[in-house]
C-alpha positions as CSV (number, residue, x, y, z in Angstrom):
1,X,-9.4,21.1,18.5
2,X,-10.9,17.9,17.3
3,X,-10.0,18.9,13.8
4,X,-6.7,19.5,14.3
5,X,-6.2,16.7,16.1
6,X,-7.8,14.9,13.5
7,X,-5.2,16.1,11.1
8,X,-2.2,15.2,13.2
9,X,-3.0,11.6,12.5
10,X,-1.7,10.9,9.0
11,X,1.5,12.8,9.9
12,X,1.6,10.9,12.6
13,X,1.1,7.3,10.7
14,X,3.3,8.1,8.0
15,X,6.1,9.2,10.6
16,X,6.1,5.8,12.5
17,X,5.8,3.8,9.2
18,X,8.8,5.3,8.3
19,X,10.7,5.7,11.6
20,X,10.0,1.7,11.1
21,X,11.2,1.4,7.7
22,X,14.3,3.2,8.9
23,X,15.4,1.2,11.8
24,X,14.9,-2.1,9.8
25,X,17.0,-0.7,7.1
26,X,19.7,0.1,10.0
27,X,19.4,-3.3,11.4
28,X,19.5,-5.0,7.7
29,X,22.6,-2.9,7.1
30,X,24.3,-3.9,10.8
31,X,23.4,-7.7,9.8
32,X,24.8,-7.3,6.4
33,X,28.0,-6.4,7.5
34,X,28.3,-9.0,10.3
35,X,27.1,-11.5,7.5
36,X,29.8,-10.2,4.7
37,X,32.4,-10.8,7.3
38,X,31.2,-14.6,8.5
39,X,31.3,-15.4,4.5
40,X,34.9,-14.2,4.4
41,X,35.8,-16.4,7.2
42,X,33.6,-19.2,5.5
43,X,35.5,-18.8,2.4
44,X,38.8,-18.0,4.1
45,X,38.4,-21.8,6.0
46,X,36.7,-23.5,2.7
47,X,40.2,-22.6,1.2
48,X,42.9,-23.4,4.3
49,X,40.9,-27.0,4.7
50,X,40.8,-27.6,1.1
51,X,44.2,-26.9,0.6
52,X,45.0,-28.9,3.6
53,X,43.3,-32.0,2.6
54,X,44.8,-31.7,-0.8
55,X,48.5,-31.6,1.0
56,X,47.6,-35.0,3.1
57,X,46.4,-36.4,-0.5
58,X,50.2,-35.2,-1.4
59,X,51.7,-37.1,1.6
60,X,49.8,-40.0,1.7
61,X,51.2,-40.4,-2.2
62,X,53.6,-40.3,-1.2
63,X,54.8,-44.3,-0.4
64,X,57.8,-44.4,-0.7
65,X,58.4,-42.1,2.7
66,X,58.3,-43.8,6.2
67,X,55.1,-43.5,8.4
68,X,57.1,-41.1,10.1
69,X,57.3,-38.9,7.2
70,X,53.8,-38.8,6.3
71,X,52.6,-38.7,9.7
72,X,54.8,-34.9,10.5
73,X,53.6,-33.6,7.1
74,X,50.1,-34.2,7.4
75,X,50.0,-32.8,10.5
76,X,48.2,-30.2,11.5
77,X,50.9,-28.6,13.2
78,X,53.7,-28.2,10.4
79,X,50.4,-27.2,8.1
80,X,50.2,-24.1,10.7
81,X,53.7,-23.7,10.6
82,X,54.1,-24.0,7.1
83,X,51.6,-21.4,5.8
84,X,52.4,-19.6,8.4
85,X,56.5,-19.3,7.2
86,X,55.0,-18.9,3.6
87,X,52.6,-15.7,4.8
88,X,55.6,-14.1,6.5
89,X,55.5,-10.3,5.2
90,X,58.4,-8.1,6.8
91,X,60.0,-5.4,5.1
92,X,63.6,-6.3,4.5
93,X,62.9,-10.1,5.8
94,X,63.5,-13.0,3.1
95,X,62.9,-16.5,4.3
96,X,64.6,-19.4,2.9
97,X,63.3,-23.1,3.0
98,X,65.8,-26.0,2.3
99,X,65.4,-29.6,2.5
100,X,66.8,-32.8,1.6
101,X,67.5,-36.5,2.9
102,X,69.7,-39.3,2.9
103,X,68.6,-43.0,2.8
104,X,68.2,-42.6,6.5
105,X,66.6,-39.1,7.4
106,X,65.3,-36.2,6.1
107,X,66.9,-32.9,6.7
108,X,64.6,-29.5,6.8
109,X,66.0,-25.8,7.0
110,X,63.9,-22.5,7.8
111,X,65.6,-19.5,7.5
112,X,65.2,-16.0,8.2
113,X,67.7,-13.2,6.7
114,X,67.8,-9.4,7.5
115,X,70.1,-7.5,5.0
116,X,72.8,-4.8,6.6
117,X,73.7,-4.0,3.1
118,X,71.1,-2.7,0.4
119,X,73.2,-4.8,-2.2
120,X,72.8,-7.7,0.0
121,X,72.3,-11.2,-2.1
122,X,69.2,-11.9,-2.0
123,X,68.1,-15.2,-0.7
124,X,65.6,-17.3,-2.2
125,X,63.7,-20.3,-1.4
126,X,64.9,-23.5,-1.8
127,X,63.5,-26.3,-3.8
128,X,65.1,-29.0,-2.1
129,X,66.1,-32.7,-3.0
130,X,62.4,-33.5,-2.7
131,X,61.9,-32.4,-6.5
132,X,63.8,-35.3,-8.0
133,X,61.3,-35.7,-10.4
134,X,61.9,-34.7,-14.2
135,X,60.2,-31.1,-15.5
136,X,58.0,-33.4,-17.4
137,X,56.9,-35.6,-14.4
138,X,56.3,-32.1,-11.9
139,X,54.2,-30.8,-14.6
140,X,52.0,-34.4,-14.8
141,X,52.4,-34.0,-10.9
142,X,50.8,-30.4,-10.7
143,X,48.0,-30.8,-13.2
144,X,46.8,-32.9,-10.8
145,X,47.5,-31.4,-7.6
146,X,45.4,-28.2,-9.6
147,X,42.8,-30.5,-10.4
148,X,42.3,-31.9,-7.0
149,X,42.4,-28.5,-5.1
150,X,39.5,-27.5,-7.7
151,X,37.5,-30.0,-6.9
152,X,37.9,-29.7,-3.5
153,X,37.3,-25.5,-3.0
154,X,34.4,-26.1,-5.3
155,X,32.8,-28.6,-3.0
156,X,33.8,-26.4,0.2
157,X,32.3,-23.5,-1.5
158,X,29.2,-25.4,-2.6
159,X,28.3,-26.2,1.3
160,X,28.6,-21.8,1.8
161,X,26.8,-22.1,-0.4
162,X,28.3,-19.0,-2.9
163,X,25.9,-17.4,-5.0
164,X,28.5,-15.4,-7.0
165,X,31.4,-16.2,-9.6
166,X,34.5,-16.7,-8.9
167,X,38.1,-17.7,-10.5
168,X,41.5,-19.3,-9.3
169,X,45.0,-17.6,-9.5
170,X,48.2,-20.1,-9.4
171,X,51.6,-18.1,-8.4
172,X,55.0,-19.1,-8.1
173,X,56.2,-20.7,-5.1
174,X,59.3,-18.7,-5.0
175,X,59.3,-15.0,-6.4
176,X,54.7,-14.8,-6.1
177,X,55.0,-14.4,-9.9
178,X,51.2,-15.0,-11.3
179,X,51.4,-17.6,-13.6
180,X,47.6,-18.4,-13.8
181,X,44.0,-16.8,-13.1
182,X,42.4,-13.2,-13.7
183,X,45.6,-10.4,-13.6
184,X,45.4,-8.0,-10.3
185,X,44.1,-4.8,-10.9
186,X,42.7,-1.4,-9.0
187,X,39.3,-2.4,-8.8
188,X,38.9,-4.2,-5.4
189,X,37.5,-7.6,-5.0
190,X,35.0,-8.2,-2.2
191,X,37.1,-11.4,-1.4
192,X,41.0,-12.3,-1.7
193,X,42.1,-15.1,-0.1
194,X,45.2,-16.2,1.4
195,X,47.9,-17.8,-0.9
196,X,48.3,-21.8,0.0
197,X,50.6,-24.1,-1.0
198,X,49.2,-27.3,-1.9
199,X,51.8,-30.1,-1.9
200,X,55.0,-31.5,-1.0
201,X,56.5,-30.0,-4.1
202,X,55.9,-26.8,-2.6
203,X,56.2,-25.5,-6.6
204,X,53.1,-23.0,-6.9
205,X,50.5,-21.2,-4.5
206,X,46.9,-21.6,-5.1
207,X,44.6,-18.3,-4.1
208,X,40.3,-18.2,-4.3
209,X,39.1,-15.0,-5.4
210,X,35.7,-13.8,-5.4
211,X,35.0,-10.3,-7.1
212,X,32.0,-9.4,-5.6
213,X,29.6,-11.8,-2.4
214,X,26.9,-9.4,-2.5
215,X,24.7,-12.3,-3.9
216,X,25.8,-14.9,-1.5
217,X,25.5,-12.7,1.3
218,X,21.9,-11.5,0.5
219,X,21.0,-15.4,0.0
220,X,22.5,-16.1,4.0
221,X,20.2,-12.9,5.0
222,X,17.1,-14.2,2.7
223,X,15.0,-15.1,6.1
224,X,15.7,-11.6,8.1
225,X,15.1,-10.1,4.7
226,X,11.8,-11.8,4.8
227,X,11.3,-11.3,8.3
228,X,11.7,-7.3,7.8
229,X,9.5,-7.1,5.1
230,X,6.8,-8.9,6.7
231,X,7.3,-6.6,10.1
232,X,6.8,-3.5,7.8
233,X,4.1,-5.1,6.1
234,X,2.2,-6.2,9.0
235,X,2.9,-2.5,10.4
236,X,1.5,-0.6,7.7
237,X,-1.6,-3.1,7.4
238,X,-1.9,-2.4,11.0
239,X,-1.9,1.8,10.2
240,X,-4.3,0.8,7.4
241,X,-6.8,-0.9,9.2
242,X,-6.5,1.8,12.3
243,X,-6.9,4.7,9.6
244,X,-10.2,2.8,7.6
245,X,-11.7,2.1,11.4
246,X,-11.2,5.9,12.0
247,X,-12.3,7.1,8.9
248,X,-15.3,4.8,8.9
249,X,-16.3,6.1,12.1
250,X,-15.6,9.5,10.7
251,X,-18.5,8.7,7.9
252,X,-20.2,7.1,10.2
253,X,-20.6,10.6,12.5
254,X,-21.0,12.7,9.0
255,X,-23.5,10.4,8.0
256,X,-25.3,10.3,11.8
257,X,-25.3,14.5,11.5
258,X,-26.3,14.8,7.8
259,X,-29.0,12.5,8.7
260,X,-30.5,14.9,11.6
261,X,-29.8,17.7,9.1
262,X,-31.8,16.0,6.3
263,X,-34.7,14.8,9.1
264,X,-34.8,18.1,11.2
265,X,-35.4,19.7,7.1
266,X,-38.2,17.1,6.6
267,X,-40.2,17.6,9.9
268,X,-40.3,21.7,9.3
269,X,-42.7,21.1,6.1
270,X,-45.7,18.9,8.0
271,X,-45.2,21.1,10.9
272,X,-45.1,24.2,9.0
273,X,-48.5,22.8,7.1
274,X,-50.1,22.5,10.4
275,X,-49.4,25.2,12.2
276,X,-50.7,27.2,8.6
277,X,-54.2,25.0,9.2
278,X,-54.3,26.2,12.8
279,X,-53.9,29.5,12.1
280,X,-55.8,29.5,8.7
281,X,-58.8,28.4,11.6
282,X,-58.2,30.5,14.0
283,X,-58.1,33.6,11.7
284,X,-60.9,33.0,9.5
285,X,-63.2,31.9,12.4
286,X,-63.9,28.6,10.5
287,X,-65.8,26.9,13.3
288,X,-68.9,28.5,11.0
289,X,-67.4,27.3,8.1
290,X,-67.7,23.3,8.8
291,X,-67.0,22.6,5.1
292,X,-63.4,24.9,4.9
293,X,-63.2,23.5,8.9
294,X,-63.2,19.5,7.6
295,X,-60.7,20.1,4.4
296,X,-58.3,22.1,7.2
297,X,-58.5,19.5,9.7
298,X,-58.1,16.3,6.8
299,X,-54.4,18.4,5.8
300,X,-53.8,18.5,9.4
301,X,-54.5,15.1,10.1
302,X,-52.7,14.2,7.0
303,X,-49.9,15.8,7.7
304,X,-49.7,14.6,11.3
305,X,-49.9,10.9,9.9
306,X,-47.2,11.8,7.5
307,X,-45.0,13.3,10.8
308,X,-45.9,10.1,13.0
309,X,-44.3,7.9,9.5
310,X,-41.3,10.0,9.6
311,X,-40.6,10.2,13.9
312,X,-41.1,5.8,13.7
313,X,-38.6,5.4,10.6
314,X,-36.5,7.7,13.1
315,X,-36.4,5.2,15.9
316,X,-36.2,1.9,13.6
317,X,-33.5,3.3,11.4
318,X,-30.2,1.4,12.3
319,X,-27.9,3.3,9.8
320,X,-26.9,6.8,10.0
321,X,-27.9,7.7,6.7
322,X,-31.2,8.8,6.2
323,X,-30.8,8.7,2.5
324,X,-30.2,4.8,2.6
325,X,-31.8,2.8,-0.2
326,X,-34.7,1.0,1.6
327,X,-33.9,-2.3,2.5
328,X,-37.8,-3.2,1.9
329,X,-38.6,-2.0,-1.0
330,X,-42.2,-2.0,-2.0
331,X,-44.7,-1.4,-5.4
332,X,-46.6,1.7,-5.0
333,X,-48.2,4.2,-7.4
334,X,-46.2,7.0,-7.8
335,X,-49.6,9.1,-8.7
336,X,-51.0,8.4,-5.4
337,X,-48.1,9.7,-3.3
338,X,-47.9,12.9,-5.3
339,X,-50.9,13.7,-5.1
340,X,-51.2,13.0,-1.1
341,X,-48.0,15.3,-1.4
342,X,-49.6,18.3,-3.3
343,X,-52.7,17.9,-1.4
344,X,-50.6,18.3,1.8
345,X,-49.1,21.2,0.0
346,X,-51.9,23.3,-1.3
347,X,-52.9,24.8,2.4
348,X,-49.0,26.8,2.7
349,X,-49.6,27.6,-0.9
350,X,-52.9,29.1,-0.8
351,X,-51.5,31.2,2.3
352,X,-49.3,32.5,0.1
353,X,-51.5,33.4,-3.0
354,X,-49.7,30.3,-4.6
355,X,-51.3,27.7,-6.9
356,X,-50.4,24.4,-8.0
357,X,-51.7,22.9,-11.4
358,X,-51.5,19.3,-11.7
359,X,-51.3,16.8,-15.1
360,X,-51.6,13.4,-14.2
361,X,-50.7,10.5,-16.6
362,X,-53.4,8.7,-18.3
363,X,-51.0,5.2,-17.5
364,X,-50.6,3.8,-14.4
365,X,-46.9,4.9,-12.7
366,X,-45.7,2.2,-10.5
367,X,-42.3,1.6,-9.3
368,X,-40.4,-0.4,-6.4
369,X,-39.5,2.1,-3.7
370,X,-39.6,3.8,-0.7
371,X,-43.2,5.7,-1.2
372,X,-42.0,8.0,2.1
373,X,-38.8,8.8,0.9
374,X,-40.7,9.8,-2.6
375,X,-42.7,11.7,-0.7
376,X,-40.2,13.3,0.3
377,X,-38.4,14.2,-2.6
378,X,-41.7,15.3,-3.8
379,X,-42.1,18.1,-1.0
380,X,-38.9,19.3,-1.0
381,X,-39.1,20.2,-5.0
382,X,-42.8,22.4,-4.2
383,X,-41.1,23.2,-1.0
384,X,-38.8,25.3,-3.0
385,X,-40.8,26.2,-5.6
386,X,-43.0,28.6,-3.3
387,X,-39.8,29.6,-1.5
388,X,-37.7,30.6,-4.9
389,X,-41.2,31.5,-7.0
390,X,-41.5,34.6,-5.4
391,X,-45.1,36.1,-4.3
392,X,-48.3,34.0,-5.7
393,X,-46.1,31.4,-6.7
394,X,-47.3,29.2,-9.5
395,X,-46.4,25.3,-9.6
396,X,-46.9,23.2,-12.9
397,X,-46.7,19.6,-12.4
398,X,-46.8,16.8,-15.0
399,X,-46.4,13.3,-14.4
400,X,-46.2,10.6,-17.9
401,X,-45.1,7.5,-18.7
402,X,-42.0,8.0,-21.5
403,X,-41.0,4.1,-22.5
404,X,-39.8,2.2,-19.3
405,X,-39.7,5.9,-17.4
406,X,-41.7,7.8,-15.4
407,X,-41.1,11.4,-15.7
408,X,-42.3,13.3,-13.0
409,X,-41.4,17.8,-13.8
410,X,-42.3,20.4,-11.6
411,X,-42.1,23.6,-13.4
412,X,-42.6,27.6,-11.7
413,X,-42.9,30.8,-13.0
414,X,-40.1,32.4,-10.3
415,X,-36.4,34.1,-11.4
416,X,-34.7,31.1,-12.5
417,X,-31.3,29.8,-12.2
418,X,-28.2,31.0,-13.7
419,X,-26.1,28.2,-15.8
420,X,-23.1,27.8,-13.8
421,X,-25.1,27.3,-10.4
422,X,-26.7,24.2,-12.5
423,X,-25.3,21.3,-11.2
424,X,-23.9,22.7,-8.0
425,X,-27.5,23.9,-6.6
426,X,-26.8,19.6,-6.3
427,X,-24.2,19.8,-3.5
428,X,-24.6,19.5,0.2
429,X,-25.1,22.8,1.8
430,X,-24.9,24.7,-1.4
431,X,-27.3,27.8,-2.0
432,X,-27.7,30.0,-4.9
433,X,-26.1,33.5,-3.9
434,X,-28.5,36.6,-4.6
435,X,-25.3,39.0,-4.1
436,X,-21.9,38.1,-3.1
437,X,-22.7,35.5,-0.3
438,X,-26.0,36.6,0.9
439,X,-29.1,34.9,0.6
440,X,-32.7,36.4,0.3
441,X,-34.8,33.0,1.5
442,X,-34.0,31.0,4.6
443,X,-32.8,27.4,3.9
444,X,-30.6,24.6,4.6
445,X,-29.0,23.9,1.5
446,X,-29.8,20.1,1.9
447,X,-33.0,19.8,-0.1
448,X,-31.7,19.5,-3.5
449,X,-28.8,17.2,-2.4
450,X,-31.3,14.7,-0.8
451,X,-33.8,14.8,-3.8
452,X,-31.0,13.8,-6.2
453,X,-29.6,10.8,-3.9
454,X,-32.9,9.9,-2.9
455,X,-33.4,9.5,-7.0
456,X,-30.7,8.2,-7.8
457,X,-30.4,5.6,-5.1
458,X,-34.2,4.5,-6.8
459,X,-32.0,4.0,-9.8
460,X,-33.4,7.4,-11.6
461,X,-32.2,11.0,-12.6
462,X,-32.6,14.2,-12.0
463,X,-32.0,17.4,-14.1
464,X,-32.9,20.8,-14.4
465,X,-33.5,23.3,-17.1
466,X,-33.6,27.0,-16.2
467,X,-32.0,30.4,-16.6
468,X,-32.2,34.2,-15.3
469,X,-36.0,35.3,-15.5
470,X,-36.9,32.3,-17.4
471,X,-38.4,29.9,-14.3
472,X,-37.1,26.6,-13.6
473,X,-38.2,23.3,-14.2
474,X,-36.8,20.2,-12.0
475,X,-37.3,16.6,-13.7
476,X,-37.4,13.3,-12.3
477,X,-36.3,10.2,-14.4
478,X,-37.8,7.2,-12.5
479,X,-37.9,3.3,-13.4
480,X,-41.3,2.5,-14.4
481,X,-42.5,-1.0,-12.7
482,X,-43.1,-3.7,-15.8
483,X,-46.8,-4.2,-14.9
């Protein structure tokens, strides 16, 4: 149950992370159209004022015209009005604007004409008396009317601020005829604005367009864009920090369970050794033999000592892994806790018709350590030499000094170990199969796994050289101490 919880959580994560991702995308995609539209309204006004303004500039030009005069056509009523008779869009409807004045008044006409007859005349606007100027002087006049609204859209659109290209078109006043700017065509621009006259001479229509805001509208969203990214961010550093805590705690209770694995595998070998003394003493009546008697009770007590070492690192171990470099590391001889291992070793061996031949180096064979957990190691590899050997098991062991090494090899005479189990006899809870899955010898699996981390966590190696009926030999690279 625990498992398959277990596995429900990174479905789980990943899920929410994107259900996230999802709903900010939604949100980004609700804001980007309310944002598209506000810039089309931004550029929609930057466009009506700036065309305004240009029309008072136009008026107040204007000096030879009463205060009167200037005063209705800068307002911001006949401005309405005005754009408002130019947009007019009816099928059938033409419009016509007249003006003139006398050297007293000024005369405007608006009209509005639905045809009867399809051959109807059609009706145009009317330029007025205003225009009394010469073609050359309207021209001179518009230039810089063009010139003025320029400037003034491109300030307007500055303070958007727009982000993205755009381009001017200039139509006739009368019949919309595009006499300036980029030609219509089927591809749609993001933006098209109105078309606004721009003076008194009512001669041409100015028009903004902007072929695509994308840019301008992403710059406006820049801080929810930010904002978004941060929330997923923070979300999925939140999920990562949950799933490391969770999968640390995971370790933490594989470690915590290897550990008793490794520990309940090194307490069997002491307590096997003793309980072989006991009964060694009890069988062979050696009260009478006070010589055999005091060798049985020294492995005992030996072993006992070794037991006692093991239970107290038990209770002041803080970690969960019992294969932990030693945070004290200490110079001993690696002779001397050899041979207090074969020693403790030599009483289940000779109950089992076994022998153990040791070669000691000549050279001293120090290193910084844990001796215990070198003790270790070292009972686990006899350990499974008189397990594996088979029946009077023999044990060579050599210990020399090679350069800034101390090999250590512990060689038997048993059936050996078939190449392709060679580096995998290494893995947690592995064991050599004697026929499909079944094993002939009782065991863990964890021995071998703990000599080599042990090892290598010394900073050594461990290899092994065997094969079917030929023995195996286990060796053990270790850094020699500079003495």
């Amino acid at each position: 149950m625990k498992k398959s919880a277990g596995g429900l959580i990174y479905p789980i994560v990943l899920l929410s992370v994107f259900v996230t991702a999802g709903l900010q995308v939604a949100w980004l995609y609700q804001l980007y159209q309310d944002q598209t539209l506000r810039i089309k309204e931004k550029l929609e006004l930057v466009m009506r004022d700036a065309a305004h303004q240009q029309m008072m500039l136009s008026v107040q030009k204007n000096a030879t015209q009463s205060a009167s005069f200037k005063e209705f056509f800068g307002s911001d009523e006949w401005i309405q009005l005005r754009q408002s008779f130019d947009d007019m869009n009816v099928m059938g409807l033409r419009s016509s604007f007249r003006y003139g004045f006398t050297d007293d008044s000024v005369k405007i006409s608006l009209g509005f004409a639905f045809p009867t007859k399809p051959d109807m005349r059609k009706v145009q606007h009317g330029k007025g008396a205003f225009n009394r100027e010469s073609p050359q002087e309207l021209k001179v006049i518009e230039q810089a009317s063009v010139k003025e609204i320029n400037s003034l859209v491109s300030a307007g659109l500055a303070n958007v601020p727009l982000k993205d290209d755009y381009s001017f078109r200039i139509y006739d006043y009368n019949d919309n005829r595009l006499l300036s700017g980029p030609k219509p065509n089927r591809v749609v621009k993001d933006f098209v604005s109105k078309r606004y006259s721009y003076n008194l001479k009512h001669l041409h229509k100015y028009q903004l367009v902007v072929p695509h805001i994308k840019a301008t509208v992403l710059y406006s969203m820049r801080y929810y864009l930010l904002s978004a990214l941060m929330m997923l961010l923070l979300t999925m550093a939140a999920f990562y920090v949950l799933l490391r805590l969770m999968r640390n705690q995971r370790l933490y209770a594989e470690a915590r369970q290897a550990f008793t694995s490794n520990m309940t595998h090194e307490l069997k070998t002491p307590v096997a050794t003793v309980s072989v003394a006991l009964e060694s003493i009890e069988k062979y009546d050696l009260l009478h033999h006070p010589e055999k008697l005091k060798d049985y009770l020294e492995i005992s007590r030996h072993e006992l000592q070794r037991l006692n070492l093991m239970i107290e690192k038990v209770l002041s171990l803080e970690t969960g892994d019992s294969t932990a470099a030693p945070r004290h590391p200490e110079l001993f001889d690696v002779q001397q806790v050899l041979q207090d291992a074969i020693y403790g070793m030599t009483l289940q061996f000779d109950n089992e018709g076994g022998q153990i031949s040791y070669a000691p180096s000549q050279e001293p064979c120090f290193m910084e350590g844990d001796p215990l957990q070198m003790s270790h190691v070292f009972y686990n590899l006899m350990d499974n030499a008189l397990k594996y050997a088979g029946p009077a098991a023999r044990l060579d062991i050599v210990c020399e000094i090679a350069g800034a090494e101390i090999v250590v090899s512990f060689g038997d005479h048993g059936k050996g170990i078939a190449a392709d189990y060679h580096q995998r006899i290494f893995e947690r809870y592995f064991r050599v199969p004697v026929l499909g899955d079944r094993h002939d010898v009782k065991g863990s699996g964890l021995g071998l796994n703990y000599v080599r981390e042990v090892v290598e966590q010394h900073g050594g190696s461990v290899a092994v050289k065997s094969g079917q009926d030929m023995g195996t030999i286990f060796i053990l690279n270790l850094p020699a101490h500079e003495l």
